[in-house]
N, CA, C and O atoms as a CHARMM CRD file, in Angstrom:
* protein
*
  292
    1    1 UNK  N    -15.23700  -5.39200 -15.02900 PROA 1      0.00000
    2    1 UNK  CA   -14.24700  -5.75500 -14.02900 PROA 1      0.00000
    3    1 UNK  C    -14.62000  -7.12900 -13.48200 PROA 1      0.00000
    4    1 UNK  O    -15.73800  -7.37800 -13.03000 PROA 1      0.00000
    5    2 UNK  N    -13.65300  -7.97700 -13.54800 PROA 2      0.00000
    6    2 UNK  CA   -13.87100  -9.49600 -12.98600 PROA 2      0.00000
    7    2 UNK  C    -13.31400  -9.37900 -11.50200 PROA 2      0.00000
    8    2 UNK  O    -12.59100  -8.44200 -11.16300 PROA 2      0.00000
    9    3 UNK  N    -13.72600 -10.45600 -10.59100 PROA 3      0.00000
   10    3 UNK  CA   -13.24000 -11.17400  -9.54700 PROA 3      0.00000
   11    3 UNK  C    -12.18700 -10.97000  -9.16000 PROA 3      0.00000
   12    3 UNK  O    -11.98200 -10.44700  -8.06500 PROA 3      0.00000
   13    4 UNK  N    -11.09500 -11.40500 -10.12000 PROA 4      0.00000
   14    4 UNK  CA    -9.90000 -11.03100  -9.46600 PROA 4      0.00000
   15    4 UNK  C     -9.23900  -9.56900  -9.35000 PROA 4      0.00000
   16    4 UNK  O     -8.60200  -9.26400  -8.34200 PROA 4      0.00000
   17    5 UNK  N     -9.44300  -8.54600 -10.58400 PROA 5      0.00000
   18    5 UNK  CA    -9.51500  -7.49400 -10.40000 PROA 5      0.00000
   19    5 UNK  C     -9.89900  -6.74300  -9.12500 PROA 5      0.00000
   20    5 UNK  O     -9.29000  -5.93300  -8.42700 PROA 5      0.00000
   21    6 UNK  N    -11.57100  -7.49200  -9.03500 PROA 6      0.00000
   22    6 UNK  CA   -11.72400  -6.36600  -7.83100 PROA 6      0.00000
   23    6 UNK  C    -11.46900  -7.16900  -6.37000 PROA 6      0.00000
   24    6 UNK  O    -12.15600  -6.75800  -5.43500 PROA 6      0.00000
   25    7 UNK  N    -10.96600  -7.77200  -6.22000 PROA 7      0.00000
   26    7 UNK  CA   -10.07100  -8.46400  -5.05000 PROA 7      0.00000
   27    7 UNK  C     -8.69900  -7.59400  -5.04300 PROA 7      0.00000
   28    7 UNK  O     -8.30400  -6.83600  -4.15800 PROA 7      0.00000
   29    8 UNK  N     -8.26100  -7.82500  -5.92500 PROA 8      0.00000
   30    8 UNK  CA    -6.64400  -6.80900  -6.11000 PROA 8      0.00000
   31    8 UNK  C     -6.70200  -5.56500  -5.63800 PROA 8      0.00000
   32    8 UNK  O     -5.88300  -5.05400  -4.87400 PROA 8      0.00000
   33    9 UNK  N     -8.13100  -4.82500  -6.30000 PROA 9      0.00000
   34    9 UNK  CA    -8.68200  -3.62700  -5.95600 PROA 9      0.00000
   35    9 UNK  C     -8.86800  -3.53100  -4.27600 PROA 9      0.00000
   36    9 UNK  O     -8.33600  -2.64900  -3.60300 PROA 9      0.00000
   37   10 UNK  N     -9.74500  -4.63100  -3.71500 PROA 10     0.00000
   38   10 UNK  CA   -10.02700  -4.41200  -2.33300 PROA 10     0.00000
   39   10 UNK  C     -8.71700  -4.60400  -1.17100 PROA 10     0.00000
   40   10 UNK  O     -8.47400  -4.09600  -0.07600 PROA 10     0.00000
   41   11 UNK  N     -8.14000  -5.46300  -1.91400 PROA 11     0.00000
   42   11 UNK  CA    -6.70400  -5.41700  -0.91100 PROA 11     0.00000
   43   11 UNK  C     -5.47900  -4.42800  -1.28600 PROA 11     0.00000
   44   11 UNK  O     -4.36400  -4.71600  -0.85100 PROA 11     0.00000
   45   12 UNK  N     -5.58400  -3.73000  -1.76500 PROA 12     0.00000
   46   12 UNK  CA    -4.95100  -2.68600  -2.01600 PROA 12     0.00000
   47   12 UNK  C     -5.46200  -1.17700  -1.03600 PROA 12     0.00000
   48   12 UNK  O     -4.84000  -0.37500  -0.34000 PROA 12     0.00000
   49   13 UNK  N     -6.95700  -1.34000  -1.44600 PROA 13     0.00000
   50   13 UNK  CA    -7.46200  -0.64100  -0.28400 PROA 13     0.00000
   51   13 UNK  C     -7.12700  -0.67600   1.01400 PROA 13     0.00000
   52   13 UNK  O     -6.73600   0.26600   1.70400 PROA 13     0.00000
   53   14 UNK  N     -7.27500  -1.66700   1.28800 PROA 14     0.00000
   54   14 UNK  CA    -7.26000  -2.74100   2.58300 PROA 14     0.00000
   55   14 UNK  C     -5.49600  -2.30700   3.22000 PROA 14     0.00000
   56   14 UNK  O     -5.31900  -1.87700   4.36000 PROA 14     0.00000
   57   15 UNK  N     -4.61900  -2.48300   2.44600 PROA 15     0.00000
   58   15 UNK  CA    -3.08000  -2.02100   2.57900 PROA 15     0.00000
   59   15 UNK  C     -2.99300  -0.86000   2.99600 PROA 15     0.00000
   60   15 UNK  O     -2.28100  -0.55400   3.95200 PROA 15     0.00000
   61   16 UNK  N     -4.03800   0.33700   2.03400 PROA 16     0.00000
   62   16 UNK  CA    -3.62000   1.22100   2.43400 PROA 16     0.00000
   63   16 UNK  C     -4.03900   1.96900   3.71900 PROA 16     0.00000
   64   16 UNK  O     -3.38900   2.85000   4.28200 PROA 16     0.00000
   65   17 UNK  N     -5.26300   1.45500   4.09500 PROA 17     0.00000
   66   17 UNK  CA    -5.66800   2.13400   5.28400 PROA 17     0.00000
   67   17 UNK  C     -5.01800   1.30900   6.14500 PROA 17     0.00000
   68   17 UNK  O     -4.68900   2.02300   7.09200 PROA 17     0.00000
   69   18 UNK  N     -4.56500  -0.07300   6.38000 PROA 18     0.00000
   70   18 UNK  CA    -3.47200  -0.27700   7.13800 PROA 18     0.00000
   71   18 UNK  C     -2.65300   0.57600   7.45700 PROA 18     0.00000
   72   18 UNK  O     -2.55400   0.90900   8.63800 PROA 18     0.00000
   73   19 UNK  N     -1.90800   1.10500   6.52500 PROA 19     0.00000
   74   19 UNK  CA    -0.57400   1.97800   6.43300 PROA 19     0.00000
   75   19 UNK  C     -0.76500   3.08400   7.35800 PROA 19     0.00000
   76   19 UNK  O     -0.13600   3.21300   8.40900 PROA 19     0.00000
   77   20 UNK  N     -1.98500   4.16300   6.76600 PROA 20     0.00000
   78   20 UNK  CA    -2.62300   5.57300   7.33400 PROA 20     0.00000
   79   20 UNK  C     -2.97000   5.09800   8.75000 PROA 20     0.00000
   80   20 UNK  O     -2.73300   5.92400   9.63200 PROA 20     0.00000
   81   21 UNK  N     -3.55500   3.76400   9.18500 PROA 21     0.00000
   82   21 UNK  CA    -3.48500   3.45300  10.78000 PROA 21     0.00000
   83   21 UNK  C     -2.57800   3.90000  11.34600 PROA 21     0.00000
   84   21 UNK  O     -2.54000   4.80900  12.17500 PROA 21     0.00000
   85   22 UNK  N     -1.18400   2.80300  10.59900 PROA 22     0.00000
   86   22 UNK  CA     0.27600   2.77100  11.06600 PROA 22     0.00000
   87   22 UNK  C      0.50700   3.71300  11.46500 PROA 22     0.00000
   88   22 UNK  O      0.51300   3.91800  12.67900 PROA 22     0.00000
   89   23 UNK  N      0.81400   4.73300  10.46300 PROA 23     0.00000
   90   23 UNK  CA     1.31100   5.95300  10.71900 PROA 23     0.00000
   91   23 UNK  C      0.64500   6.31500  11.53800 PROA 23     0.00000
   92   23 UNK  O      1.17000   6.19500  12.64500 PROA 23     0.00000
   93   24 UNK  N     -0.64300   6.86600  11.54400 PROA 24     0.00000
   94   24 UNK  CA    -1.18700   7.14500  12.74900 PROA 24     0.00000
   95   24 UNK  C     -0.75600   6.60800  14.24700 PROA 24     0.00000
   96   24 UNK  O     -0.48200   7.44900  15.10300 PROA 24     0.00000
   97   25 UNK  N     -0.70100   5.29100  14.53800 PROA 25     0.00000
   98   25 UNK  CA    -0.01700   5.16500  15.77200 PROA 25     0.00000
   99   25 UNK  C      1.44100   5.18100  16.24700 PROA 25     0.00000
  100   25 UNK  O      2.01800   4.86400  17.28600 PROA 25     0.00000
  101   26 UNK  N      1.84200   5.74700  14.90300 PROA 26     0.00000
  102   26 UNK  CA     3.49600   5.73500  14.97300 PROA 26     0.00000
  103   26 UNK  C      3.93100   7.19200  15.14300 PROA 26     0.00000
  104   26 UNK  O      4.96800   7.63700  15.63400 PROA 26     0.00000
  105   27 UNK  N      2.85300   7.83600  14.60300 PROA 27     0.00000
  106   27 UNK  CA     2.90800   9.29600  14.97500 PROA 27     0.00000
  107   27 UNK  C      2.19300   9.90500  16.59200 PROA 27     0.00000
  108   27 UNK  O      2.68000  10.76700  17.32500 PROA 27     0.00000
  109   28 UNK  N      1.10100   9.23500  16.76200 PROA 28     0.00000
  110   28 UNK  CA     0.66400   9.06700  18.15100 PROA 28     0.00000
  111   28 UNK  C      1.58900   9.00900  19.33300 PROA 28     0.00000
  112   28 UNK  O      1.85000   9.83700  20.20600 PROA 28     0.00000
  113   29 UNK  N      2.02200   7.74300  19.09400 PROA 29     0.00000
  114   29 UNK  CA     2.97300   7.24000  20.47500 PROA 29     0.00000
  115   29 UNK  C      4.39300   8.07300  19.92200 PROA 29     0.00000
  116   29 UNK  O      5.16100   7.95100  20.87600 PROA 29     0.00000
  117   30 UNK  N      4.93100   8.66000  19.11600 PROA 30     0.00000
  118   30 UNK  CA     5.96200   9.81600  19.13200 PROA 30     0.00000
  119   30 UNK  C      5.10600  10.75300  19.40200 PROA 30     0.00000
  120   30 UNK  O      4.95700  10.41800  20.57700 PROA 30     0.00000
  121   31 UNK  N      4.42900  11.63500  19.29200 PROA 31     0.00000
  122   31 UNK  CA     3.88700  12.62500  20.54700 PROA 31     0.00000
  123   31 UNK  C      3.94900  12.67900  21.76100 PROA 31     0.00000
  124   31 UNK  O      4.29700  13.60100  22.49900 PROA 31     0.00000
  125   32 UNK  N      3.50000  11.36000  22.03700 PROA 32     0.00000
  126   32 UNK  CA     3.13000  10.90200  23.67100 PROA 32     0.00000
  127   32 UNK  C      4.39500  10.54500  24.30900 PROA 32     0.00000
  128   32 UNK  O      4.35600  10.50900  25.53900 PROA 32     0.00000
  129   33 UNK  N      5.69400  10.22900  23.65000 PROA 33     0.00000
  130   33 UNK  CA     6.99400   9.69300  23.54300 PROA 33     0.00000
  131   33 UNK  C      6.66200   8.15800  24.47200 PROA 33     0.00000
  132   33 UNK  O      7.13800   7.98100  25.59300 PROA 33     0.00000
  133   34 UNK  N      5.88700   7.26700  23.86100 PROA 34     0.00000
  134   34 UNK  CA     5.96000   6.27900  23.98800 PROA 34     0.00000
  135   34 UNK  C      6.31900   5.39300  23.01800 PROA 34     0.00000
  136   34 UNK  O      5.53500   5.31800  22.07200 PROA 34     0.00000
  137   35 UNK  N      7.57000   4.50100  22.98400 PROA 35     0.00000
  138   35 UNK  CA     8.44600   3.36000  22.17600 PROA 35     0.00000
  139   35 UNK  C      7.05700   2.82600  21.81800 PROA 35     0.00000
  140   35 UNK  O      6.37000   3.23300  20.88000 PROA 35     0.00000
  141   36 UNK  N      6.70500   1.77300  22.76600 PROA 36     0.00000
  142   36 UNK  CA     5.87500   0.72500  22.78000 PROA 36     0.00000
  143   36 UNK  C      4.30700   1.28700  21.99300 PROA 36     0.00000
  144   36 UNK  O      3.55000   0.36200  21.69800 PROA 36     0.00000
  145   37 UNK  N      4.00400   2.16800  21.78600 PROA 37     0.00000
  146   37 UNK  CA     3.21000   2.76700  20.92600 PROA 37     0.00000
  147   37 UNK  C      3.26300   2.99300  19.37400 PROA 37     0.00000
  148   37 UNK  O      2.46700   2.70400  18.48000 PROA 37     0.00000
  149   38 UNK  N      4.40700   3.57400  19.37500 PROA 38     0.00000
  150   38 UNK  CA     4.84600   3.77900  18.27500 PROA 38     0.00000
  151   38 UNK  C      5.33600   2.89600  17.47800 PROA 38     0.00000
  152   38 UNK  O      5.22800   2.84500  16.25300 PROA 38     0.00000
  153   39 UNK  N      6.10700   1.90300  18.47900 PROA 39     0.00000
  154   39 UNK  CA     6.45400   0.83300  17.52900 PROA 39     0.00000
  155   39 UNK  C      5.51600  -0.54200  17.19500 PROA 39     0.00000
  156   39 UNK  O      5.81200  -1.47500  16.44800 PROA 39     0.00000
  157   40 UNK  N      4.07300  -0.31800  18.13900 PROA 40     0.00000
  158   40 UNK  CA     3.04300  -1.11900  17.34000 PROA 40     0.00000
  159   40 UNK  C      2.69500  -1.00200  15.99000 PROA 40     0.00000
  160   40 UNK  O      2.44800  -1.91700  15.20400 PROA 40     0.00000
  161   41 UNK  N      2.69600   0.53700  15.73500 PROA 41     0.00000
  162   41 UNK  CA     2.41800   0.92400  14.63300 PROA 41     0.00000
  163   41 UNK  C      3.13200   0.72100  13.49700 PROA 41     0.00000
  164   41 UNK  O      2.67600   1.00300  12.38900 PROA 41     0.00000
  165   42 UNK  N      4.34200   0.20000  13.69100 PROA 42     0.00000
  166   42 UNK  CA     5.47700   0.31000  12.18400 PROA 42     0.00000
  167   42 UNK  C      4.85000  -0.87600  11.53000 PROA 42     0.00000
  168   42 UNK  O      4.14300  -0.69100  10.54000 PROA 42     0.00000
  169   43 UNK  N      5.03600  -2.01500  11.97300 PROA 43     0.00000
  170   43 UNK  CA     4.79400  -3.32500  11.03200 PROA 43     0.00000
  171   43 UNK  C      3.54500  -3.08400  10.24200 PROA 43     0.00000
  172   43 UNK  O      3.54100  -3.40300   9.05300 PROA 43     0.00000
  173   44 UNK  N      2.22100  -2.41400  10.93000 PROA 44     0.00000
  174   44 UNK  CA     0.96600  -2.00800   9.79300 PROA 44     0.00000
  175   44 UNK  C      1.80700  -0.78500   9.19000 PROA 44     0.00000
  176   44 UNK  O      1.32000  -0.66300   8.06600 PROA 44     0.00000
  177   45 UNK  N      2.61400  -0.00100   9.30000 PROA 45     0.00000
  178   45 UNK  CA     2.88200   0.55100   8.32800 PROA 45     0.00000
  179   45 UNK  C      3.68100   0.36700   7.36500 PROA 45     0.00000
  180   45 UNK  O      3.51400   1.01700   6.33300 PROA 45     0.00000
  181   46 UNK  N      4.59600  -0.43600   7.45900 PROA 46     0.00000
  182   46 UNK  CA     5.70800  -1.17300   6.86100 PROA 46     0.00000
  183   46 UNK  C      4.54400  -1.92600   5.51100 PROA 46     0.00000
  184   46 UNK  O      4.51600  -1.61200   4.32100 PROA 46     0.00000
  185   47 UNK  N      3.82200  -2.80800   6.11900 PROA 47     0.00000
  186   47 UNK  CA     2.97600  -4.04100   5.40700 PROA 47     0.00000
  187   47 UNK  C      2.26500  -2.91600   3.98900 PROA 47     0.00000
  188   47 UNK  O      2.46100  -2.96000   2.77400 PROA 47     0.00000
  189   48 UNK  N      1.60400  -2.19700   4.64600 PROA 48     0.00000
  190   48 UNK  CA     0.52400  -1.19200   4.17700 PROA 48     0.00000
  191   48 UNK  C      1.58700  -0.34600   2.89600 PROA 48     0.00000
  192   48 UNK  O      1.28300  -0.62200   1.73600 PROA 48     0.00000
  193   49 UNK  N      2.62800   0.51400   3.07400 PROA 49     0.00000
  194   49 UNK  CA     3.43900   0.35100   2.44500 PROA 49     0.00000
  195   49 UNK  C      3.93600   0.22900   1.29000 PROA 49     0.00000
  196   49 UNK  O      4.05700   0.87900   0.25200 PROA 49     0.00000
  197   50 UNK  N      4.46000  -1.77400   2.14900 PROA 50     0.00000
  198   50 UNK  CA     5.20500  -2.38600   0.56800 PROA 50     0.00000
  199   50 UNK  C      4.10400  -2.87100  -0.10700 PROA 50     0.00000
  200   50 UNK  O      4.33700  -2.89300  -1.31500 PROA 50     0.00000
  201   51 UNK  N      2.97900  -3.27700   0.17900 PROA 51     0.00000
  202   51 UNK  CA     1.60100  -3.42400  -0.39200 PROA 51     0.00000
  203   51 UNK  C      1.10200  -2.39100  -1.49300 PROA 51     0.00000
  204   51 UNK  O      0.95500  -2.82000  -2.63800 PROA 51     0.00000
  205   52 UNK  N      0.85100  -1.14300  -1.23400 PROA 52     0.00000
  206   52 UNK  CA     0.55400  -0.17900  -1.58800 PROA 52     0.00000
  207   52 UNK  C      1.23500   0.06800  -2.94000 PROA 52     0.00000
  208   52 UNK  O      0.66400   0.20900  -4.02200 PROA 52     0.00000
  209   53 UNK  N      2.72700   0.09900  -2.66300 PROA 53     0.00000
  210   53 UNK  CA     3.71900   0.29900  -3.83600 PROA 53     0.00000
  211   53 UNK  C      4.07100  -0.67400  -4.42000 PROA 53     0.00000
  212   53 UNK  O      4.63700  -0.41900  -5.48300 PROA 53     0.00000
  213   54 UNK  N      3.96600  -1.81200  -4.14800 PROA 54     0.00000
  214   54 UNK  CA     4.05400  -2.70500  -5.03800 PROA 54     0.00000
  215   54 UNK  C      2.52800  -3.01700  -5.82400 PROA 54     0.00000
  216   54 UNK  O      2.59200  -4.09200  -6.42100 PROA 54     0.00000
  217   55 UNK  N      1.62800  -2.56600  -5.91900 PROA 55     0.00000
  218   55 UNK  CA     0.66100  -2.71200  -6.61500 PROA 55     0.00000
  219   55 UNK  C      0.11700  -1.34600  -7.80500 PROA 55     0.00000
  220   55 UNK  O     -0.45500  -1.35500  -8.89500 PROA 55     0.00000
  221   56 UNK  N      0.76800  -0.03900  -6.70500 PROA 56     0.00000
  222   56 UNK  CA     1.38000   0.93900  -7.75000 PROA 56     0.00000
  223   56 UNK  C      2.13300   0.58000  -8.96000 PROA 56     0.00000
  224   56 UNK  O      1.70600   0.71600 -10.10700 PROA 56     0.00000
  225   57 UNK  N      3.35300   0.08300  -8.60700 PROA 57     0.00000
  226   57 UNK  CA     4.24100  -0.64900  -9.37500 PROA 57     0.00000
  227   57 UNK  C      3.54800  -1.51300 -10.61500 PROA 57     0.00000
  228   57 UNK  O      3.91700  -1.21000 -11.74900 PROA 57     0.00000
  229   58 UNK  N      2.86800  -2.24600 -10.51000 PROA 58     0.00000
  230   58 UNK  CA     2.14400  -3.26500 -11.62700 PROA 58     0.00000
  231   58 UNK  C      1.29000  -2.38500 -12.31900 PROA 58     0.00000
  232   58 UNK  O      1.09100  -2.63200 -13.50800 PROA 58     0.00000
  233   59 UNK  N      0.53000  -1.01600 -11.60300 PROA 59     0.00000
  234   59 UNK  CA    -0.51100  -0.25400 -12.32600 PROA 59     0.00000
  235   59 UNK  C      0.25500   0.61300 -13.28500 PROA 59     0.00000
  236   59 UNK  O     -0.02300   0.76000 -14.47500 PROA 59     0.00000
  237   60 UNK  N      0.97500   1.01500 -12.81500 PROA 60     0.00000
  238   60 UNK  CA     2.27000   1.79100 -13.71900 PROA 60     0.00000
  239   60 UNK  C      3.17000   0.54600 -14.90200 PROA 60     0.00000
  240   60 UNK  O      3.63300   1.10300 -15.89700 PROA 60     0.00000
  241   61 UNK  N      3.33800  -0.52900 -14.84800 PROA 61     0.00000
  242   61 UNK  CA     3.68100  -1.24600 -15.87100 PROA 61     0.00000
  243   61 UNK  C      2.60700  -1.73100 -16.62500 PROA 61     0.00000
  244   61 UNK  O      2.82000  -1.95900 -17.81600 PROA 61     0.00000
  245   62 UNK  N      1.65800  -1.90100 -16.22900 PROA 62     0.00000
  246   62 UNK  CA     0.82300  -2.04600 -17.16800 PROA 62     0.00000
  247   62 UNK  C      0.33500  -1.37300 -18.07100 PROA 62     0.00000
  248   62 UNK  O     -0.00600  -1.66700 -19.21700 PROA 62     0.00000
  249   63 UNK  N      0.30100   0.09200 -17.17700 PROA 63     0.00000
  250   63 UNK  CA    -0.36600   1.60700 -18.23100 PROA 63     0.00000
  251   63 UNK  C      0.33000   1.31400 -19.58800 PROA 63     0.00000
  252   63 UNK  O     -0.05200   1.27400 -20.75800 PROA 63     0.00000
  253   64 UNK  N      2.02500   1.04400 -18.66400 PROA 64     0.00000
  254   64 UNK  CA     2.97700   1.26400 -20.26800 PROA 64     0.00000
  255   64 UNK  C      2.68800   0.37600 -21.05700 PROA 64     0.00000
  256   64 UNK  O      2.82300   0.72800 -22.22900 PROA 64     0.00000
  257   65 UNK  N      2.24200  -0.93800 -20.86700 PROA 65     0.00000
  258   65 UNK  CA     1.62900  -1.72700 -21.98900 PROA 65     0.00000
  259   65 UNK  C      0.25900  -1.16400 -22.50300 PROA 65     0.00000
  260   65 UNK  O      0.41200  -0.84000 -23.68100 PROA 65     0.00000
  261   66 UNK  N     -0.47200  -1.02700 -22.26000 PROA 66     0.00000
  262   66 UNK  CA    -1.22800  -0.13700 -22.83200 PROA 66     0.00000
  263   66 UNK  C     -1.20300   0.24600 -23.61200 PROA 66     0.00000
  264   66 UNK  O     -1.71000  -0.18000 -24.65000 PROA 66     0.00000
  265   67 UNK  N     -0.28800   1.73000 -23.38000 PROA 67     0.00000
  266   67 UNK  CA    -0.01900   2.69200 -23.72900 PROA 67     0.00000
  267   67 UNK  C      0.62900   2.25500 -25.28000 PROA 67     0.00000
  268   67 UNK  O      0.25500   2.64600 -26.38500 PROA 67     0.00000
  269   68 UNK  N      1.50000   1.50400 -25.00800 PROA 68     0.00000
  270   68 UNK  CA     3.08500   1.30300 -26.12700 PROA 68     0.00000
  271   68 UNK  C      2.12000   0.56800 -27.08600 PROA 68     0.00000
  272   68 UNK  O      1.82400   1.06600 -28.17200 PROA 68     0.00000
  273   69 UNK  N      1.62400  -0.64200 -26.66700 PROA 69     0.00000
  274   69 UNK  CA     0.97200  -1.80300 -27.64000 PROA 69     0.00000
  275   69 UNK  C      1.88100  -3.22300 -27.49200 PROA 69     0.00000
  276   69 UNK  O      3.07000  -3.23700 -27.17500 PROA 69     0.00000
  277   70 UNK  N      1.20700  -4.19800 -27.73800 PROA 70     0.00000
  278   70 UNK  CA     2.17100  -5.52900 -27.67400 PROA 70     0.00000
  279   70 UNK  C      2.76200  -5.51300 -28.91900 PROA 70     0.00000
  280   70 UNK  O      2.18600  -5.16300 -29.95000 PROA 70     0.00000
  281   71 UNK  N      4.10900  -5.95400 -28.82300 PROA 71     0.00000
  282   71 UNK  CA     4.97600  -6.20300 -29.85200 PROA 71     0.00000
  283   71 UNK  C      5.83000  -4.82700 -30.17500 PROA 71     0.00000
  284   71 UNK  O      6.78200  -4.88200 -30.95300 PROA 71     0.00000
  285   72 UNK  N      5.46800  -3.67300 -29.58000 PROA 72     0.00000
  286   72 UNK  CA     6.27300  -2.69300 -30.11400 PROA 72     0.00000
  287   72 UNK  C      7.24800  -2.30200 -29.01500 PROA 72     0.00000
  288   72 UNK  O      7.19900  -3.02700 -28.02200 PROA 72     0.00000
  289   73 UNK  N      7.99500  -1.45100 -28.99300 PROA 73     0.00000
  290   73 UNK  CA     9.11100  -1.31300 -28.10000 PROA 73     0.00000
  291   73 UNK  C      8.95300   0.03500 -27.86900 PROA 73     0.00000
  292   73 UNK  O      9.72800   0.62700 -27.11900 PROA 73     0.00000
């Protein structure tokens, strides 16, 4: 595994415990029925997220190259 790999790797991490924060304070301050709580929490969860799944996304297109082989369909 090179450099950039495990950079991709660490911010992916990094996204996702963003996200599990998010939610966490988005689920928090809806308990407590506080707006201003809850809605700290969306943007780390929002970020965390589209982060998350969009890097899903590339791990899943790539498998299929893999998988298929170059040049075949």
């Amino acid at each position: 595994m090179n450099w950039t790999h495990l950079r991709a790797h660490l911010f992916t991490l990094a996204a996702t415990v963003m996200g599990i924060a998010g939610m966490g304070l988005v689920f928090s301050g809806t308990m407590a029925a506080s707006f201003s709580e809850a809605s700290r929490g969306v943007p780390l969860l929002l970020i965390g997220l589209w982060w998350a799944g969009r890097e899903l996304g590339r791990s899943m297109e790539a498998s299929r190259r893999r998988k298929v082989g170059p040049g075949q369909t």
